[in-house]
C-alpha positions as CSV (number, residue, x, y, z in Angstrom):
1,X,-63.5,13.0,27.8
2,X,-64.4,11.1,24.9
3,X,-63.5,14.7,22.3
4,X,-60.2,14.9,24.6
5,X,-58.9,11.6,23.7
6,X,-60.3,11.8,19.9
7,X,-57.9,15.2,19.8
8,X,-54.7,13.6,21.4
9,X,-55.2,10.2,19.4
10,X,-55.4,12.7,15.9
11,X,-52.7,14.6,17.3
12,X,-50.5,11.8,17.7
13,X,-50.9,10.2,14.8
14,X,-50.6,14.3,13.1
15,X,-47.1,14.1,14.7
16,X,-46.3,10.4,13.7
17,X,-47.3,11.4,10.2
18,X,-45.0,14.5,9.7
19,X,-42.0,12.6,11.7
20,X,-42.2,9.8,9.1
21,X,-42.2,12.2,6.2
22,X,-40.3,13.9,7.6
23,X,-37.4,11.1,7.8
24,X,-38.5,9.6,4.3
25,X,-37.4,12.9,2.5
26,X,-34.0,12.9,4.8
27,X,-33.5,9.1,3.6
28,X,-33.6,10.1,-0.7
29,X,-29.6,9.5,-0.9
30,X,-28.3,10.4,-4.5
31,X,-26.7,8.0,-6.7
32,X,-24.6,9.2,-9.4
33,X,-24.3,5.7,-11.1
34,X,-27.8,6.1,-11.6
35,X,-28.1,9.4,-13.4
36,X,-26.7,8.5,-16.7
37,X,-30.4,7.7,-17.8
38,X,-31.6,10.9,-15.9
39,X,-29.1,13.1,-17.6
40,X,-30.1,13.6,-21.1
41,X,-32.0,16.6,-21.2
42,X,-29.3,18.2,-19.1
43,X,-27.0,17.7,-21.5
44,X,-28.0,20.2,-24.5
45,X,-27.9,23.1,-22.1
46,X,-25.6,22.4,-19.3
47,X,-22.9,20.4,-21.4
48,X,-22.0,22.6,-24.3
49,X,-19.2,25.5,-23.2
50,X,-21.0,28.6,-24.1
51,X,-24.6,27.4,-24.7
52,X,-27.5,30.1,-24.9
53,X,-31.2,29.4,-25.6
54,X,-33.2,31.2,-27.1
55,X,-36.5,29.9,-25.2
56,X,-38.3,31.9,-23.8
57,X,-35.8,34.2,-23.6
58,X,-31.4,34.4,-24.3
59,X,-30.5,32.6,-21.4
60,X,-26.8,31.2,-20.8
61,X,-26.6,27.7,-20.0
62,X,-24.6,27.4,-16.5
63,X,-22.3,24.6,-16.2
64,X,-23.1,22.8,-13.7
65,X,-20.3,19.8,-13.6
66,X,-18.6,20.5,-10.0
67,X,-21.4,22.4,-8.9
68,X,-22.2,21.8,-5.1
69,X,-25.4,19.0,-4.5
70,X,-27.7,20.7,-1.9
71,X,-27.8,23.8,-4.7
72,X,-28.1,21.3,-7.9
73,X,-31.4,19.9,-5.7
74,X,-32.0,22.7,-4.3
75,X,-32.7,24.9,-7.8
76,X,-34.4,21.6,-9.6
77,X,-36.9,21.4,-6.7
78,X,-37.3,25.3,-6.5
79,X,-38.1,25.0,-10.5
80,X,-40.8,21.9,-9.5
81,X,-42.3,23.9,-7.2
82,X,-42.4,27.3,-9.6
83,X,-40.2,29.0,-7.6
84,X,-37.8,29.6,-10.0
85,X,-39.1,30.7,-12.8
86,X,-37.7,29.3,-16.7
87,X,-40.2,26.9,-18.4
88,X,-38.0,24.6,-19.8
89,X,-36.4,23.9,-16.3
90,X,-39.9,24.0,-14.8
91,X,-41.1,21.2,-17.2
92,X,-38.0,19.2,-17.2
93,X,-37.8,19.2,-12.9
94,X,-41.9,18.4,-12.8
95,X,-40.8,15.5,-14.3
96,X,-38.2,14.6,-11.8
97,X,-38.8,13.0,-8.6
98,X,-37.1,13.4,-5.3
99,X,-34.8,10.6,-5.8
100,X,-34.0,11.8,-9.6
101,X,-33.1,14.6,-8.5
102,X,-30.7,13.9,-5.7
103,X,-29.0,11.2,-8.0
104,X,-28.6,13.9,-11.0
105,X,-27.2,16.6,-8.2
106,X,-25.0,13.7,-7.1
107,X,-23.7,12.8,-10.4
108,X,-22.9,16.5,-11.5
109,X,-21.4,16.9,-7.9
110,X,-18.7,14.6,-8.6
111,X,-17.7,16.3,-11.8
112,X,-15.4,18.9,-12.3
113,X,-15.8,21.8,-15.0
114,X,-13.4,20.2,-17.0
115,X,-14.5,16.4,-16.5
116,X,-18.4,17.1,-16.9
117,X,-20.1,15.2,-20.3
118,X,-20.3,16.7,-23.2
């Protein structure tokens, strides 16, 4: 009886636990007046029309002014978890935490092609 109870109890608090981060993750709400300071090393790749790098390879900068949120966090998160693979995005989203990340997707979200900083 004793084991039964000891399984139930860690099986509630098993479920309790992955509810709660569960809802913590759905709660990180982006803020694009507080990506300015987040944005910088975005900028050299994904704000000059054009842009290639030459590390580690020719890659063309996207744009990414306008683009839609859930793919902005969607790709930095993908590159955090080494997913995607290019080592300066892999670097630069390690460094990122959930709520950087939704408030840099937000901020680029609102932008248009045309209105995104250069």
């Amino acid at each position: 009886m004793k084991t039964s109870l000891a399984v139930l109890a860690l099986a509630g608090f098993a479920a309790s636990a992955v509810t709660t981060g569960a809802a913590t993750a759905a709660d990180v709400v982006g803020n694009p007046k507080a990506a300015p300071s987040k944005i910088e090393m975005c900028i050299g790749c994904h704000g000059i029309p054009g842009y290639k790098s030459g590390f580690p390879e020719v890659y063309r900068g996207p744009m990414i002014g306008g683009q839609s949120a859930k793919y902005i966090e969607s790709a930095l998160k993908a590159y955090r978890k080494g997913e995607r693979k290019n080592p300066s995005m892999m670097g630069i989203a390690a460094s990122l935490s959930d709520q950087d990340i939704a408030d840099v997707a937000a901020y680029y979200a609102q932008q248009t092609p045309a209105t995104a900083k250069r």
